[in-house]
N, C-alpha and C positions, 0 to 999 in steps of 0.2 A: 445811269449805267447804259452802256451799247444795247441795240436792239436784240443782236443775236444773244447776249449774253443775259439779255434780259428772258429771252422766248426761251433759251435754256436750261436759268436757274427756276423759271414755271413750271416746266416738263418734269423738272427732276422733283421740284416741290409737289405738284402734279400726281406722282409718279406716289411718293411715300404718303401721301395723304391717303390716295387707293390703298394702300399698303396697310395704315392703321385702318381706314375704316372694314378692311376685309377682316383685321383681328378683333375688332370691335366685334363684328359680327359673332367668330369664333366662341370670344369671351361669353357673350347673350346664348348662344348654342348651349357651351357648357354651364354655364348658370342652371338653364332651365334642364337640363339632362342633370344634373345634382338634384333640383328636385323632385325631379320624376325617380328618383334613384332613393332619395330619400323618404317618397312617399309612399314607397315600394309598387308603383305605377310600371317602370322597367327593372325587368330581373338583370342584376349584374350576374348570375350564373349563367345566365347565356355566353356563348364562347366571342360571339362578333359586337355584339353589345359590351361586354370586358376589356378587348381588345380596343373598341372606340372611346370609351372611358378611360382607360391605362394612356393612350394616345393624348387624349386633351390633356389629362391632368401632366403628363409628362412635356408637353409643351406649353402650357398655363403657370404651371407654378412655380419655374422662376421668376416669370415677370409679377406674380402675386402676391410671392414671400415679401419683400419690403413692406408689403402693406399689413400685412401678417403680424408682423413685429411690430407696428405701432399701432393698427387699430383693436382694442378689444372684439370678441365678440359680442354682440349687442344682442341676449335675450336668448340667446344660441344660433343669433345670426349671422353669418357671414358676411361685413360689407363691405369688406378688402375687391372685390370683383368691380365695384359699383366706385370704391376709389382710383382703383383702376382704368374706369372707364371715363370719368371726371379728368384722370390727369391726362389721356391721351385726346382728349376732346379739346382742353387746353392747351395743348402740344398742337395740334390741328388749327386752331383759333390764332397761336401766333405765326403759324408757319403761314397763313393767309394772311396775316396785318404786315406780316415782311415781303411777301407778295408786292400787295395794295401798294407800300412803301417806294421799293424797287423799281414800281412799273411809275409810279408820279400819279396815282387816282385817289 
């Protein structure tokens, strides 16, 4: 494949790799704010804590539900987040072997 076309399908690959690892990030936030929520460690009656809470899960749990519906809870645990984070790391893993690919290394 041409240089330029090469330097530019990296950037963009580049680009959305930033892009999952900053929701990876997200996803780890919210995990550990569920347990702290669940340990009753953070009061959800606070107003700004609610509002940050209401925020994740409202951006979170479309991309979660699929996982929802096929994995059980395991013991009352939630592992749908951690499926989650599995398939976007895979998602990452090919988007760099087609990289590697493209560029001829």
């Amino acid at each position: 494949m041409g240089g330029a076309t090469s330097y530019l399908l990296g950037g963009v690959f580049g680009l959305v790799i930033g892009l999952i690892n900053a929701f990876e990030f997200v996803i780890f936030i919210w995990a550990i704010l569920s347990w702290l929520i669940y340990f009753d460690v953070v009061n959800v009656r606070n107003q700004t804590v609610r509002r940050v809470v209401d925020g994740l899960d409202r951006f979170i749990n479309p991309f979660i539900a699929p996982f929802r519906k096929i994995i059980p809870y395991f013991g009352g645990l939630d592992l749908s987040p951690l499926a989650l984070l599995v398939t976007l790391e895979l998602v990452k893993l090919i988007l760099r072997a087609i990289l590697i690919f493209v560029h001829g290394g």
